[in-house]
N, C-alpha and C positions, 0 to 999 in steps of 0.2 A: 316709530321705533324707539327702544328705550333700553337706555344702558344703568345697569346697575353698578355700581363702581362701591368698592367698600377694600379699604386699604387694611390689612390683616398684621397684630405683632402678636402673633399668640407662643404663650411659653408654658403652660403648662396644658393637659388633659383637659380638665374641665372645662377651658375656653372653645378647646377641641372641638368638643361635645353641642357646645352653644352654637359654635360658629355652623354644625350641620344642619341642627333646625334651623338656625336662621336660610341656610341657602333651600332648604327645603319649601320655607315658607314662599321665600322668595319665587321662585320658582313657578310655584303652586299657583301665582298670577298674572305671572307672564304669558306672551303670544309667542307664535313660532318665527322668527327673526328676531325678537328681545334678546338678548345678549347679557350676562353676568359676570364682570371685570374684577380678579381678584389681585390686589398690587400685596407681595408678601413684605413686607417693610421690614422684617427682622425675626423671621417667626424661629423658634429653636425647636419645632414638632415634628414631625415625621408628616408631611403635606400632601399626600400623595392619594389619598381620597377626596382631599377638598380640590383636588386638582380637577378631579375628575369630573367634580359636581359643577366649575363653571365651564365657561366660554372660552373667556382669555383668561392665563394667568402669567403676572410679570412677577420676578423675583428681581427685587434689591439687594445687590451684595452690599450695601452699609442704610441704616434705617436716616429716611433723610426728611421725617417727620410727616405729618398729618397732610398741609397741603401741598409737600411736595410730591405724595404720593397720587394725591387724588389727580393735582395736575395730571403726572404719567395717563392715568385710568382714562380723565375729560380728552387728552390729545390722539388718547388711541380709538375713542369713542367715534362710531360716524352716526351714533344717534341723533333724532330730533329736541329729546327731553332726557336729559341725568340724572337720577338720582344717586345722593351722597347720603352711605349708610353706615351705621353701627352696624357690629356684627355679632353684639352681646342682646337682641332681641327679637320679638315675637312679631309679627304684623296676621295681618288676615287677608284671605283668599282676594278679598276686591281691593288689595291697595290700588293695584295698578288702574284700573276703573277709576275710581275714585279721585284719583290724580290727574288722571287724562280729561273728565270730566269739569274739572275746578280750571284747567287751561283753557280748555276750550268754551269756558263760559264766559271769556273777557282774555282780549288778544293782550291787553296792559299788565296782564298777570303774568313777572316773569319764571315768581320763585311758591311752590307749593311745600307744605311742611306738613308732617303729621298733626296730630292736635291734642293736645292733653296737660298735663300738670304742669309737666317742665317750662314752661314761656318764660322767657327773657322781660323780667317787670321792665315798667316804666320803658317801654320801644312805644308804645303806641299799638302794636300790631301783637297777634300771636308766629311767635316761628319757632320753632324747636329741631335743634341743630342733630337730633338723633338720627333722622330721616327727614332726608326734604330733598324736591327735585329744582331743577332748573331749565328752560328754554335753554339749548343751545345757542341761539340768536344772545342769548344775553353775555353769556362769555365771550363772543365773537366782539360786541360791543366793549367791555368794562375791561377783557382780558381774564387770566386764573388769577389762582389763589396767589397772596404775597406768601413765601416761603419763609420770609423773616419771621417766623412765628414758632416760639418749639411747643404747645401742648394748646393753647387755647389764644384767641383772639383771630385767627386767619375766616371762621365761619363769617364772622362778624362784620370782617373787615370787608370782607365779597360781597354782604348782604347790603352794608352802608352804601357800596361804592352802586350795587344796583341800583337801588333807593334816589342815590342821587342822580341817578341818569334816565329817572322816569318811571322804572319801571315796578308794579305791583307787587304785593307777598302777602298769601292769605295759604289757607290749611284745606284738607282733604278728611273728610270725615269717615275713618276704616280700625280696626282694631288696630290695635295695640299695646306691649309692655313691656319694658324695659330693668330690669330686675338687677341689673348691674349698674354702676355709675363710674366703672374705672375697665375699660375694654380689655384692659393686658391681665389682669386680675392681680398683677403683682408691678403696683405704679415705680416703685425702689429699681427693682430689674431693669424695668421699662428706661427708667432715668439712664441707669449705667451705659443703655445701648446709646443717648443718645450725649455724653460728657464729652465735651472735646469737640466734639461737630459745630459748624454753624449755625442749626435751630437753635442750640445751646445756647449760644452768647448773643443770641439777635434781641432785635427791639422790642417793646411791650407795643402794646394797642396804644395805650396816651401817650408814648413819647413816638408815634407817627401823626396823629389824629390831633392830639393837644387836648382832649375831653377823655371821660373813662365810658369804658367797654359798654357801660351796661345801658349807655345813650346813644348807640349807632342810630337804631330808628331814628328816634327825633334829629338829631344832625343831621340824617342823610336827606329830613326831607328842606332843612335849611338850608343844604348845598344846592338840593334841585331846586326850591324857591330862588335863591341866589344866581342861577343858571352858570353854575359855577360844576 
């Protein structure tokens, strides 16, 4: 079974718009028990067809950032395999194939990613934080997401911490595109919902880790060398 989870702050029409093809896409490769988790983390749209379009939908009455949402989505999930999605793009008919496929070709593999331009240089590996799934087994293991994170660093910091506890990350080879690079369309707005919160004032990736973000691969496989 496979849970799709994609935490939603949409504030104007046009994301609107995106966010339907995407559940369309979605959709479109799923099986009958798959399941589509939409967490609305602060949307200000009138929601009530994208309601329609998933499974489950939670509403946050205050937006409590990226992986605090996703956490919600993972805990409400009883899938085998998660994936964690943008909501600003395109995928194609056999993602979910294609994914299930790349798991089940190697049990050590816990984290599957799309594939394409966006790769995190200098990791060692390819992963691309738009779309990627996870083994449940591996969160039961490492735990979620750290919440201390308010816009970027939490993907990373889940990815390291697998890494260091053994387990694999490789890519699924399915279409793909991603035509946006800021989900809310309007990042200013986005900021205001989250001022004064505690994703706000929490900690960077190097002042948990003590190295910068763009080295989790290699560190994490220095922690699992270290069996630390």
């Amino acid at each position: 079974m496979i849970s799709i989870i994609s935490p939603l702050v949409i504030l104007d029409q046009k994301l609107f718009e995106t966010t339907k093809q995407f559940l369309l896409d979605i959709r479109a490769g799923l099986l009958p028990g798959d399941e589509i988790i939409i967490v609305d983390n602060g949307s200000t749209v009138d929601m009530t067809e994208l309601i329609k379009m998933c499974d489950i939908y939670v509403k946050i009455p205050k937006p409590i950032g990226y992986g605090g949402a996703m956490n919600i989505g993972a805990k409400i999930s009883k899938a085998d395999y998660i994936i964690f999605a943008n909501n600003d793009m395109r995928v194609g008919p056999d993602w979910a194939q294609q994914t299930l496929e790349k798991f089940n070709s190697d049990p050590k593999i816990g984290i599957v990613s799309c594939h394409g331009q966006h790769m995190i240089p200098s990791t060692g590996t390819a992963f691309n934080g738009i779309f990627w799934a996870v083994r449940k087994e591996v969160i039961a293991q490492i735990g979620y997401f750290d919440i201390l994170y308010p816009r970027e660093g939490d993907d990373s910091d889940f990815c390291l911490r697998a890494v260091a506890a053994g387990w694999e990350i490789n890519t699924a080879e399915f279409f793909y595109e991603h035509p946006e690079r800021k989900s809310t369309h309007n990042q200013v707005s986005f900021d205001k919902l989250l001022e004064g919160s505690l994703q706000w004032k929490c900690k960077k990736f190097h002042e948990k880790w003590g190295f910068n973000e763009i080295n989790w691969y290699r560190e994490g496989l220095k922690l699992r060398n270290n069996n630390i």
